[in-house]
ChimeraX commands (.cxc) that place a marker at each C-alpha (Angstrom):
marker #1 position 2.44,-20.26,6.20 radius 0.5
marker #1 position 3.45,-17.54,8.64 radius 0.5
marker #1 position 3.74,-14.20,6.85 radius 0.5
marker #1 position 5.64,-11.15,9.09 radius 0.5
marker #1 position 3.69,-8.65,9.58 radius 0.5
marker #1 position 6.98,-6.75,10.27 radius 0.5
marker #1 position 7.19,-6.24,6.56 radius 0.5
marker #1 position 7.38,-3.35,4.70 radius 0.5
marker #1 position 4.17,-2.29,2.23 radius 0.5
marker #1 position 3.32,0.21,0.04 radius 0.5
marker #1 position -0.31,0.86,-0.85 radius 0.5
marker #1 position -1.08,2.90,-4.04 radius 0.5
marker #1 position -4.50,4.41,-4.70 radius 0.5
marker #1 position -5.50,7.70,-6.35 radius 0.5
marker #1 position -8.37,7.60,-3.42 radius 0.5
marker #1 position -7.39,8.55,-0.15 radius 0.5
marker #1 position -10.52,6.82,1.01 radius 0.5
marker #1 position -9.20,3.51,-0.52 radius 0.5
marker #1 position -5.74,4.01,0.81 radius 0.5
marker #1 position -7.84,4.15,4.47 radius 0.5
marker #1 position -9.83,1.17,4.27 radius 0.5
marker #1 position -6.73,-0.85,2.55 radius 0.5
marker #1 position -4.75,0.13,5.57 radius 0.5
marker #1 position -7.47,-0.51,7.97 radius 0.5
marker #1 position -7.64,-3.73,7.00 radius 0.5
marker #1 position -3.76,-4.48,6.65 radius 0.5
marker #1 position -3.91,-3.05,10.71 radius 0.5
marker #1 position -6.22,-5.84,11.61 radius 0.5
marker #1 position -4.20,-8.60,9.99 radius 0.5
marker #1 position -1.31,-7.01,12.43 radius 0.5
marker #1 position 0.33,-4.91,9.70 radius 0.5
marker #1 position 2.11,-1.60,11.04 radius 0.5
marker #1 position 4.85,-0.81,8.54 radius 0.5
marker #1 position 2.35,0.73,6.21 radius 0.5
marker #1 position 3.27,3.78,3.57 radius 0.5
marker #1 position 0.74,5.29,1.06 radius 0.5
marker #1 position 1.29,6.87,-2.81 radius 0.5
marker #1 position -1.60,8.43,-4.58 radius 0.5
marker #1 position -0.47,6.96,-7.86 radius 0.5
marker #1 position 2.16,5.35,-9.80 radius 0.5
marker #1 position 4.55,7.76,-10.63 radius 0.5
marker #1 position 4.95,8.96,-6.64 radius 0.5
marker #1 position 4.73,4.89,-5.93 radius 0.5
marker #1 position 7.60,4.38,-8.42 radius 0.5
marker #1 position 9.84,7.25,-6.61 radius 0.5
marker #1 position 9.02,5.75,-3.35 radius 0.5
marker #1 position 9.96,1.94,-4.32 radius 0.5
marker #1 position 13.17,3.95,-5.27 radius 0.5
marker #1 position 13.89,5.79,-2.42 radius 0.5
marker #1 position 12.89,2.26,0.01 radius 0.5
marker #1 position 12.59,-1.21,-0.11 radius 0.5
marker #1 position 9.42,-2.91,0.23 radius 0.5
marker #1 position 8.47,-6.47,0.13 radius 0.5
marker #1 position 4.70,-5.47,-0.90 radius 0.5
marker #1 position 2.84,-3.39,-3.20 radius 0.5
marker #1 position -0.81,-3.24,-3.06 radius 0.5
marker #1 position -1.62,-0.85,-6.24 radius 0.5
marker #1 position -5.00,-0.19,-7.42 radius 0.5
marker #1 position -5.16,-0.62,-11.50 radius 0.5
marker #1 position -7.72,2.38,-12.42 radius 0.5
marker #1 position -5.39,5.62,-11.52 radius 0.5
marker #1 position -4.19,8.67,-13.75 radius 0.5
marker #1 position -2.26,9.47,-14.98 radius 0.5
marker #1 position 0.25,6.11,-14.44 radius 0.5
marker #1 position -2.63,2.86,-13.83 radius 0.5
marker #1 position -1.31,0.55,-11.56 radius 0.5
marker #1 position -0.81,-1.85,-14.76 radius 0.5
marker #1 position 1.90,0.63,-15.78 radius 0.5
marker #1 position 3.16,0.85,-12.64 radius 0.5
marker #1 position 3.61,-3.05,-12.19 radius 0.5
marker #1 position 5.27,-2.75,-15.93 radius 0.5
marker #1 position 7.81,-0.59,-14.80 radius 0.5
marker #1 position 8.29,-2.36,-11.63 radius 0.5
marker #1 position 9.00,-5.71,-13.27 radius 0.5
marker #1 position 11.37,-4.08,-15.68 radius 0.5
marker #1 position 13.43,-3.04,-12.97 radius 0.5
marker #1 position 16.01,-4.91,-12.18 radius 0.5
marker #1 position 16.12,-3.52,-8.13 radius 0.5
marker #1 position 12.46,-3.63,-7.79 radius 0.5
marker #1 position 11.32,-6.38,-9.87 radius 0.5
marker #1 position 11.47,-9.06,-6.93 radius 0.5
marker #1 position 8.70,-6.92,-4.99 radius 0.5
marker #1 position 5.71,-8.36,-4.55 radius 0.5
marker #1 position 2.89,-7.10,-6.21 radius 0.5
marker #1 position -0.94,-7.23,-6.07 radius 0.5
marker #1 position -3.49,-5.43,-8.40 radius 0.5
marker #1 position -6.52,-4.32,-6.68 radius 0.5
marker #1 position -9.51,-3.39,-9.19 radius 0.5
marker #1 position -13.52,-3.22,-8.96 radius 0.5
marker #1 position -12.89,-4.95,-12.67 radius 0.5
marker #1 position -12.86,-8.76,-12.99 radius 0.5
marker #1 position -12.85,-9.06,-16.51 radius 0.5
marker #1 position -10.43,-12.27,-17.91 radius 0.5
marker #1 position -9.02,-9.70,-20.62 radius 0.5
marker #1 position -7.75,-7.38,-17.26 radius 0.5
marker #1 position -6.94,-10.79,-14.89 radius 0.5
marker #1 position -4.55,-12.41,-17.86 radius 0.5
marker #1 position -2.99,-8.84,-18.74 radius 0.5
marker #1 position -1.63,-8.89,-15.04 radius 0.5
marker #1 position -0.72,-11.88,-14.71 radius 0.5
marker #1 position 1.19,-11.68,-17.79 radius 0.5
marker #1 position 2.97,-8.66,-16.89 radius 0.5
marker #1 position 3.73,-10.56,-14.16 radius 0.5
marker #1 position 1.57,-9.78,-10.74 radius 0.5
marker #1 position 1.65,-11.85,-7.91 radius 0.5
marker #1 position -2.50,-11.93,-7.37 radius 0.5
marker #1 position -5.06,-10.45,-8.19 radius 0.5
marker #1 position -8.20,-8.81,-5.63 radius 0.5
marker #1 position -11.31,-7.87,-6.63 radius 0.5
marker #1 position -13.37,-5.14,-4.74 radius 0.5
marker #1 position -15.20,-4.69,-2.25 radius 0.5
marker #1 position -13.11,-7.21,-0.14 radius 0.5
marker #1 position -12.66,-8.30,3.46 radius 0.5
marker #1 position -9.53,-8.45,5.55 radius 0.5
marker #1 position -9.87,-12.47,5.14 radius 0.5
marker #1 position -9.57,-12.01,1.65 radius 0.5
marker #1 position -6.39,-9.34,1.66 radius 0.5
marker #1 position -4.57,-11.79,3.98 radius 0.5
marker #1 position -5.18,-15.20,2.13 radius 0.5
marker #1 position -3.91,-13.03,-1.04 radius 0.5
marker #1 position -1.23,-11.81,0.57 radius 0.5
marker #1 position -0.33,-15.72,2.08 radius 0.5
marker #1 position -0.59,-16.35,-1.89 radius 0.5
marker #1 position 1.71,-14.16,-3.14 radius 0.5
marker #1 position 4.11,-14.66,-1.00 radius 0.5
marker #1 position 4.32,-18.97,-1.38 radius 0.5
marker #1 position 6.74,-19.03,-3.95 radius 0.5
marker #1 position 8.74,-16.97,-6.10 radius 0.5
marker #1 position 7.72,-13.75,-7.25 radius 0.5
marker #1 position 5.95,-13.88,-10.57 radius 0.5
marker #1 position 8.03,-13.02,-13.07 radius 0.5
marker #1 position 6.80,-11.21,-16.40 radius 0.5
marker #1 position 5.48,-14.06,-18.97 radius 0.5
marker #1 position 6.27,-11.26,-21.43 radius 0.5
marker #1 position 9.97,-10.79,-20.30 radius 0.5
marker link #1:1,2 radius 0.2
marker link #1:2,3 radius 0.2
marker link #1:3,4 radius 0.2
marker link #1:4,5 radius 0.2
marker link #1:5,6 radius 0.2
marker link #1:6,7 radius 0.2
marker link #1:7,8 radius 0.2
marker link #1:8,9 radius 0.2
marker link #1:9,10 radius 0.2
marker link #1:10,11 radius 0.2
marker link #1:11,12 radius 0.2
marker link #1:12,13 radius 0.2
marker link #1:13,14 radius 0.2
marker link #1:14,15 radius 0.2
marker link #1:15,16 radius 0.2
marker link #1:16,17 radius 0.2
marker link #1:17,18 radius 0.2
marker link #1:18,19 radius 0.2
marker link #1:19,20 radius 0.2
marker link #1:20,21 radius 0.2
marker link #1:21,22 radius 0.2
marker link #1:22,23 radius 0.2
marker link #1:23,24 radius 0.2
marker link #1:24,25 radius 0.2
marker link #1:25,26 radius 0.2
marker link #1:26,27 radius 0.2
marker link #1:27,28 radius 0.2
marker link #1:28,29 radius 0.2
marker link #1:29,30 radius 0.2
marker link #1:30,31 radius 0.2
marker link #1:31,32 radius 0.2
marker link #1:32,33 radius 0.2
marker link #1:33,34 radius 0.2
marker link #1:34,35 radius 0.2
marker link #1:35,36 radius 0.2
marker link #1:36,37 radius 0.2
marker link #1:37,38 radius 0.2
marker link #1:38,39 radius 0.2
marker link #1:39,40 radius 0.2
marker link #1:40,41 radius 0.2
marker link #1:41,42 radius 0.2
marker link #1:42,43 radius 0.2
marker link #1:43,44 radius 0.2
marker link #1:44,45 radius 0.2
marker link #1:45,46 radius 0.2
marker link #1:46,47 radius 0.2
marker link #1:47,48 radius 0.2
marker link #1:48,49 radius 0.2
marker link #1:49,50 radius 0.2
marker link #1:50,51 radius 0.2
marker link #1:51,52 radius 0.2
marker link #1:52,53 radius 0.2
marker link #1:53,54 radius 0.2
marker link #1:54,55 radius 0.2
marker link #1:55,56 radius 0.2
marker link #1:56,57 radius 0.2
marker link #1:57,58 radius 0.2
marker link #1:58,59 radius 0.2
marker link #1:59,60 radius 0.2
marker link #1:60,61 radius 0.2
marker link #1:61,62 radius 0.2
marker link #1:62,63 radius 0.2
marker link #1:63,64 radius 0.2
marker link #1:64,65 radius 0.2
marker link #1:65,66 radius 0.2
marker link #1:66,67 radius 0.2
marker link #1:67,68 radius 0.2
marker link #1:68,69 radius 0.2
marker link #1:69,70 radius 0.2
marker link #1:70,71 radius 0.2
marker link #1:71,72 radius 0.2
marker link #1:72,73 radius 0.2
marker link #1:73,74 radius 0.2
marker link #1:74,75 radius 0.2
marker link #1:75,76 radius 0.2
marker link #1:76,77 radius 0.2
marker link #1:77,78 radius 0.2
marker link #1:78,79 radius 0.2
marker link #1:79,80 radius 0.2
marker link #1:80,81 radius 0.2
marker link #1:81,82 radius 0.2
marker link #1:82,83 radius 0.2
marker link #1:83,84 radius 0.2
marker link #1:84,85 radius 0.2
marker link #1:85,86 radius 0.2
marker link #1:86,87 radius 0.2
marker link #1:87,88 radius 0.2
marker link #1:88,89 radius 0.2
marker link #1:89,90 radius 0.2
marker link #1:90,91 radius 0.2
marker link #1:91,92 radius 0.2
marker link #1:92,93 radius 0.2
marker link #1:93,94 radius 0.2
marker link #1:94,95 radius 0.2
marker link #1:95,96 radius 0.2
marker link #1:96,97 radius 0.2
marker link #1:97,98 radius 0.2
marker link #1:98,99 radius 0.2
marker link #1:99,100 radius 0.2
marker link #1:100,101 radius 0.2
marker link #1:101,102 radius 0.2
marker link #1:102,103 radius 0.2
marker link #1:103,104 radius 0.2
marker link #1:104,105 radius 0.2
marker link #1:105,106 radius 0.2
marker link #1:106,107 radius 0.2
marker link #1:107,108 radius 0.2
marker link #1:108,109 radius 0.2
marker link #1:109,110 radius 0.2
marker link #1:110,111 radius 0.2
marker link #1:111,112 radius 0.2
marker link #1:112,113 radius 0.2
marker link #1:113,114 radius 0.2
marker link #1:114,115 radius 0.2
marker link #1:115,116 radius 0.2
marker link #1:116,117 radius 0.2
marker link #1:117,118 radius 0.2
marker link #1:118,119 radius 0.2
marker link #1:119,120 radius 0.2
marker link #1:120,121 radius 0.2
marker link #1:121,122 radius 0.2
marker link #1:122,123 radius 0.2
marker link #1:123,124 radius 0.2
marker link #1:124,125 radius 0.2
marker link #1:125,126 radius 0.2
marker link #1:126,127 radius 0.2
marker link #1:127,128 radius 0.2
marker link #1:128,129 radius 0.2
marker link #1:129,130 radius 0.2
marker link #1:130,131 radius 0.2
marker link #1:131,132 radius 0.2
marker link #1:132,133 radius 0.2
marker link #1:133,134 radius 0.2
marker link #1:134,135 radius 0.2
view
């Protein structure tokens, strides 16, 4: 599947270092239209100020985690089509099936590799966008 890198993403992180390496990485796969948020509530304003087709969010941030953010995004009628993927140094099943439920699109684990962010991102966008199993 052919993605376009053309696309617009937003990458939320409450560690500018993280932000850096995330869009590194999304620069090597060929991604330019790239914006940041430090955390959930400025990522919410954002995703209501622009479209975007992608939201990378890290799930450990304060004072909104990105599980709260993806909440609110999937109760949004306007926004609840974006794609979403969690990023978190956890792997625990309790944290994976909380997501998914709340409807993400996939799921990384850190530390990753630009491999890994682009066969995530080729899964998230293959079908529909997950829609909360909660909804």
């Amino acid at each position: 599947m052919v993605i376009d890198t053309s696309m617009s993403i937003l990458v939320v992180d409450d560690f500018n270092t993280m932000i850096r390496i995330i869009r590194n990485l999304l620069k090597q796969l060929g991604y330019e239209n790239v914006d940041d948020a430090g955390g959930g509530v400025s990522a919410l304003a954002k995703m209501r100020a622009k479209t975007y087709d992608l939201v990378i969010s890290d799930w450990n941030m304060s004072p909104m985690t990105g599980y709260e953010l993806l909440i609110q995004v999937r109760a949004d009628p306007v926004l609840r089509s974006t794609r979403f993927i969690m990023v978190t140094a956890e792997s625990t099943i309790e944290n994976v099936v909380a997501a998914k439920v709340a409807g993400v699109d996939n799921y990384i684990v850190k530390p990753f590799t630009a491999k890994t962010l682009h066969h995530k991102i080729q899964e998230a966008f293959a079908g529909e966008p997950t829609p909360p199993l909660a909804a």
